[in-house]
N, C-alpha and C positions, 0 to 999 in steps of 0.2 A: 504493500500500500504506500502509495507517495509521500510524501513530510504535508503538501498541503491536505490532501484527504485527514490525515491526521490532525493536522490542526482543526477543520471543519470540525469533528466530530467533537474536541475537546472544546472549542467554541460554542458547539452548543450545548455543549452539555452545562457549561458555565451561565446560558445566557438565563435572565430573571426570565426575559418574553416568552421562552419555547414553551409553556404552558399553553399560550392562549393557540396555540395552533389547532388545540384540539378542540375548539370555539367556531372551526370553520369547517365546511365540505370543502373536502380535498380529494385527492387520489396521489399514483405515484408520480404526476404529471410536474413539472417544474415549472410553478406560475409563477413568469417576471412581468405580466402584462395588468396587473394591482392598477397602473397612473392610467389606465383604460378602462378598466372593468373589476371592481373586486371581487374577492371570492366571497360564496353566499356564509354568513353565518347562520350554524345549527340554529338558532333558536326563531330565525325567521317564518318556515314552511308553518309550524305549528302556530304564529302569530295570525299570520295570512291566513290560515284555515280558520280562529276563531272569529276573525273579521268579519271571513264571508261567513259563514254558516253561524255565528251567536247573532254577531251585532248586526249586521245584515237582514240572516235569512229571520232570525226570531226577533231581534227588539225595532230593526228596519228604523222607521223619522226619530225614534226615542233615543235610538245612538247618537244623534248631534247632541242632547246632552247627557245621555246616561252614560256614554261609552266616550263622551271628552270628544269626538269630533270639531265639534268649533272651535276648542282653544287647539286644538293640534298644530297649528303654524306657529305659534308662541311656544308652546309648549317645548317640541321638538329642537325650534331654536335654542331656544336656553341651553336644551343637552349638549347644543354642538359649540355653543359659546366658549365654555374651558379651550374647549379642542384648537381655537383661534384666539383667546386671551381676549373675551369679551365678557365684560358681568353680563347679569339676567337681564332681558325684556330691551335687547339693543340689535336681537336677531329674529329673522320671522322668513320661516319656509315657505315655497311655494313656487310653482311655475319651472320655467328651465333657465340655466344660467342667461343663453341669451335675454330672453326678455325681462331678466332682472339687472345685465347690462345697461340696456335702454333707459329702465326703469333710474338708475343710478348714474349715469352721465348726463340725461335731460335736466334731471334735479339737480345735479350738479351745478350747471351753467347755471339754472335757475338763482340758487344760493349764491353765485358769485355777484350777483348784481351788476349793473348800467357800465356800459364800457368794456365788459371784456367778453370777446365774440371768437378767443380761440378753444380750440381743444386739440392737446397733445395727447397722443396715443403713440403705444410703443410701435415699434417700427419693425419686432419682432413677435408681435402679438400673434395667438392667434387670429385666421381668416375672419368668423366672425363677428371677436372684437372692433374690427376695423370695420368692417360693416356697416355695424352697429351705429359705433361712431362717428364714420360719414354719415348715416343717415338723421342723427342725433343732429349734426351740424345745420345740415341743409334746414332741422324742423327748425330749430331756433336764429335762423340766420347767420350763422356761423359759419366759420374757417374751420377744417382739420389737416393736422401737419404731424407728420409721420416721421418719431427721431429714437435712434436706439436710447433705453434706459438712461445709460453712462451717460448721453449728452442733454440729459433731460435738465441740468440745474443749466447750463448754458442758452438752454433754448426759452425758457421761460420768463415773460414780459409781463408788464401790465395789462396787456391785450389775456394774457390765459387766465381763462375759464375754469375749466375741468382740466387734469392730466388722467389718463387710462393706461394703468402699469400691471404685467404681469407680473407675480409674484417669482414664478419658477419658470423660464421657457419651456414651454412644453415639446421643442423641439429636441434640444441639447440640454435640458436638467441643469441650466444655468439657474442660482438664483441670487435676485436682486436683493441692492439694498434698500427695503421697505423703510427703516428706520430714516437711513440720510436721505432718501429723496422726497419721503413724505415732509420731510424739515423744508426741504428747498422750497417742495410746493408751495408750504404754508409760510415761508419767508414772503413768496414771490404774490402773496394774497388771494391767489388759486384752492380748489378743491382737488382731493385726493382719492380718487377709485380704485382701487386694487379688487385683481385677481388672481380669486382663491386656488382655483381648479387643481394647482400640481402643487401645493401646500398643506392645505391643512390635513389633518392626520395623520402628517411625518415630520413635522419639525414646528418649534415653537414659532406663535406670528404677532404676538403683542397688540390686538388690534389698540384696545386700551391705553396701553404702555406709550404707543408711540404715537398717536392720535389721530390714527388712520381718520377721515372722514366717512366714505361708504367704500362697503366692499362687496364682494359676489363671490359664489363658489358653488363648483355641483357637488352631489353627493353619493356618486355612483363610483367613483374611484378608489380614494385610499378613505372613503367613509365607509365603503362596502354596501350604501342602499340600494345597489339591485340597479336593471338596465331602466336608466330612463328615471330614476328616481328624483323629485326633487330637490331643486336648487334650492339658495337660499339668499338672501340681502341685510347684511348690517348696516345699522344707522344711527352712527354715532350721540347718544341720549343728547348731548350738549347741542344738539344739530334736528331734533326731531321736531320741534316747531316748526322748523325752516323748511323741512323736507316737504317739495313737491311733488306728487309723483304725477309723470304724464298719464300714468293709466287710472285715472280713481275709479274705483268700484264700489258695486255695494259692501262687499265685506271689507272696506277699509273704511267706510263711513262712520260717524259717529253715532247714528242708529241705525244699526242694516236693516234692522225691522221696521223703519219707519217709513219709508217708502216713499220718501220725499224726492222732489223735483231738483232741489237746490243741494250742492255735496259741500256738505261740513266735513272733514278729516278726522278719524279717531286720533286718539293720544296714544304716543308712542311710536313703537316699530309696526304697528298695527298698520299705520301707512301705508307700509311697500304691500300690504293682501291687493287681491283684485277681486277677480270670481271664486266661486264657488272651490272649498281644498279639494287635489286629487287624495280622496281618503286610502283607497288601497296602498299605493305607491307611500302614502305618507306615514302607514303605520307599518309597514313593512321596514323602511326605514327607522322608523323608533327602537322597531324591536334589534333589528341590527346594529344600533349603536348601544345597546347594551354592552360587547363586548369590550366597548371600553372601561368601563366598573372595573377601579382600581388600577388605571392605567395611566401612565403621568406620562404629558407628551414629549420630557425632555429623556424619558427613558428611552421613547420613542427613535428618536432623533438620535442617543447616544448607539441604539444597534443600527440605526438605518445608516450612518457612516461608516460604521464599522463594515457593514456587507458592501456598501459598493467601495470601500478601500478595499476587501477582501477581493470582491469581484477583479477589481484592476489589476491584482496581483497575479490573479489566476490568469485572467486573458496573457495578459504580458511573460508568465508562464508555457500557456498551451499554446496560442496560436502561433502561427507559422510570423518569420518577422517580417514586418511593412504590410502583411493582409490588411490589418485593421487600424483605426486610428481614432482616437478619443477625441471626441468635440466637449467633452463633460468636462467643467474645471476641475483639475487635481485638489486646488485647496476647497477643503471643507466648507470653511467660509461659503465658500461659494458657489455650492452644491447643493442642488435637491433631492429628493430618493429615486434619481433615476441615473442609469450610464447608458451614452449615447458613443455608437463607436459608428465612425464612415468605413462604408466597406464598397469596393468597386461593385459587385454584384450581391447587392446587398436582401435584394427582393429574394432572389434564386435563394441565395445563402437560412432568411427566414424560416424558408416553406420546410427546407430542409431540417433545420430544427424542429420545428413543430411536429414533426414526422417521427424525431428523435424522443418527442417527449418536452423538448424544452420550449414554451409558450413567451415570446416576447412581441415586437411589433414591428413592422417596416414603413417610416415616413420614407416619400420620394424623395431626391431621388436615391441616394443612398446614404440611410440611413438605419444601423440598427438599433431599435430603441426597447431599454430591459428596467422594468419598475419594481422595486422593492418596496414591501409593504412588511413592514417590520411585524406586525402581529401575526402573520402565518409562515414568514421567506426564515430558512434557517439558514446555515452557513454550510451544511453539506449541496444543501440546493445551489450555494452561488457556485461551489467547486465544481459538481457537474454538470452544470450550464456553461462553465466557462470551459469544461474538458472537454464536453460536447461541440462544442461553438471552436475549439480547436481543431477538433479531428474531422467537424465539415469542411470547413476551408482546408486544409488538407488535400481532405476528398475532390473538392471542386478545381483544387490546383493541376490535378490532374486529368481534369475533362476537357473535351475538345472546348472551345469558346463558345462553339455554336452551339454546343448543346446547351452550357449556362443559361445563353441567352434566350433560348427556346420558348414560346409562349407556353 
């Protein structure tokens, strides 16, 4: 057996987290694809079955309030509050990141008051956010101008608005500094949005501490609620007066039962609700954030470096030299739970893992992208993912071109 296989094992035998692996449905498959999709946890199915068949099929209208429906966008929030260093009642589930997006850069501008008609977005955002944001622009009469992170304290005037910064790139697990740019922002008299997506539930994010303004984030990744599960929107308490949302609905009105003509805003994070909650999706999601009970996200954070320092070690190990190439910063600092390696044939390279057993992801055009999700990923799994992911390139080194390239 190798020195690294041996260390894996002794790695995990040491690790506090290896308990909660048994908190998910797994098999022998080696899931690095967590910053996409997480794995289901156990005590979900049996959640979702009392849903439908108690509160559903037997108490049916009685569950919005016998079974807590209505407060469930509040409620939920709060659970995932710690998980981003937010007190109670500053978070409120609902809808898809995108249109919570929307939702938090229109208000943004709003908040900023007379005069300032820009919005910065990151220039490495995802496609979406840029969207979004152009479209955001265009409603309020505004400019968007598109500048990597790094140059965001240079690029900000009196003219900005809103800035719209990823937290983590989602392409290359770069991650920003939340802390000093949200200073600059608020130097420069600007509002601050941040995105959650490749964040939270792997490394601490202060929203609090650091006085993020709004932020957004889905919940289907390293929160584990399932495909499609809702998003969510923080808002700042110091800032919930202020908050406009372009979408007012009834349930964020100050009497949704009232059924008035004219929209008064409830108090609080109630603001960012719309329509009506998706209740499945949302309590399926509660019950999967259970498996955080007892879980502290700087422990989090402390093994999820450790596996992609591990991971780097291995690749740099096993594969062949010059196959692959890391786009993922080496320092910690500034690092999310994911390693992004450039590989010429990188798609080909994927399929072929997955085939192997090892589950990670292919951005175009060559990029291989592998996410650690510290509460199930142990450290013999980074070993042979990264022994695997050697001896395919290997393999591939060896084939005609044309076959690589083969649809």
């Amino acid at each position: 057996m190798s020195e690294l296989r041996l260390r894996a094992e002794k790695l995990d035998a040491e690790d506090p987290l290896a308990g909660k692996r048994s908190e998910f449905v797994l098999d022998d498959v080696v899931y690095l694809d967590g910053n996409s999709l997480g794995a289901l946890p156990v005590g979900v199915p049996g959640r979702v079955e009392d849903v439908v068949r108690r509160q559903w099929g037997e108490l049916r209208i009685r569950s919005w309030e016998e079974s807590g429906w209505w407060t469930a966008p509040e409620r939920i929030g709060d659970r995932i509050a710690p998980l981003v260093g937010a007190g109670p009642g500053q978070i409120v589930v609902g809808d898809s990141t995108s249109v919570n997006v929307f939702k938090a850069v229109v208000a943004a501008v709003r908040m900023a008051g007379e005069g300032r008609d820009e919005i910065l977005v990151d220039a490495t955002t995802f496609p979406t956010d840029g969207y979004i944001a152009e479209s955001a622009a265009r409603m309020t009469g505004g400019t968007l101008r598109a500048v990597a992170p790094g140059e965001v304290p240079g690029a900000l005037s009196g003219r900005t608005a809103a800035v719209l910064l990823n937290h983590v790139d989602y392409r290359t697990g770069r991650l920003h500094d939340l802390p000093g740019l949200t200073a600059a922002v608020h130097a420069a008299g600007a509002v601050a949005v941040w995105d959650l997506c490749h964040s939270a539930g792997v490394l601490p994010v202060g929203l609090d501490e650091h006085g993020v303004d709004l932020a957004v984030g889905c919940t289907y990744k390293f929160l584990n609620g399932g495909p499609g599960s809702p998003a969510y929107l923080y808002v700042r308490a110091e800032l919930q007066d202020r908050f406009d949302s372009p979408l007012p609905g009834w349930t964020s009105h100050v009497e949704p039962f009232g059924m008035r003509t004219d929209f008064e805003p409830a108090a609080g994070a109630v603001r960012g609700r719309v329509g009506t909650p998706d209740i499945l999706s949302m309590l399926a999601l509660e019950a999967a954030l259970e498996v955080w009970d007892g879980v502290s996200i700087e422990a989090v954070r402390e093994k999820s470096l450790a596996l992609t320092d591990f991971f780097l070690e291995c690749v740099g190990a096993y594969a062949p030299q010059g196959r692959v190439e890391s786009v993922t910063p080496d320092a910690p600092a500034e690092r999310g739970s994911q390693v992004a390696l450039r590989c010429e044939d990188a798609g080909e390279v994927m399929k072929r893992l997955i085939e192997r057993g090892v589950v990670g992801d292919f951005r175009h055009p060559d990029v291989l992208r592998f996410g650690f999700t510290p509460l199930y990923v142990g450290f013999a799994d980074v070993e042979r993912a990264a022994r695997v992911l050697g001896e395919v390139l290997a393999s591939c080194e060896e084939l005609d071109p044309r076959e690589v390239l083969a649809p």
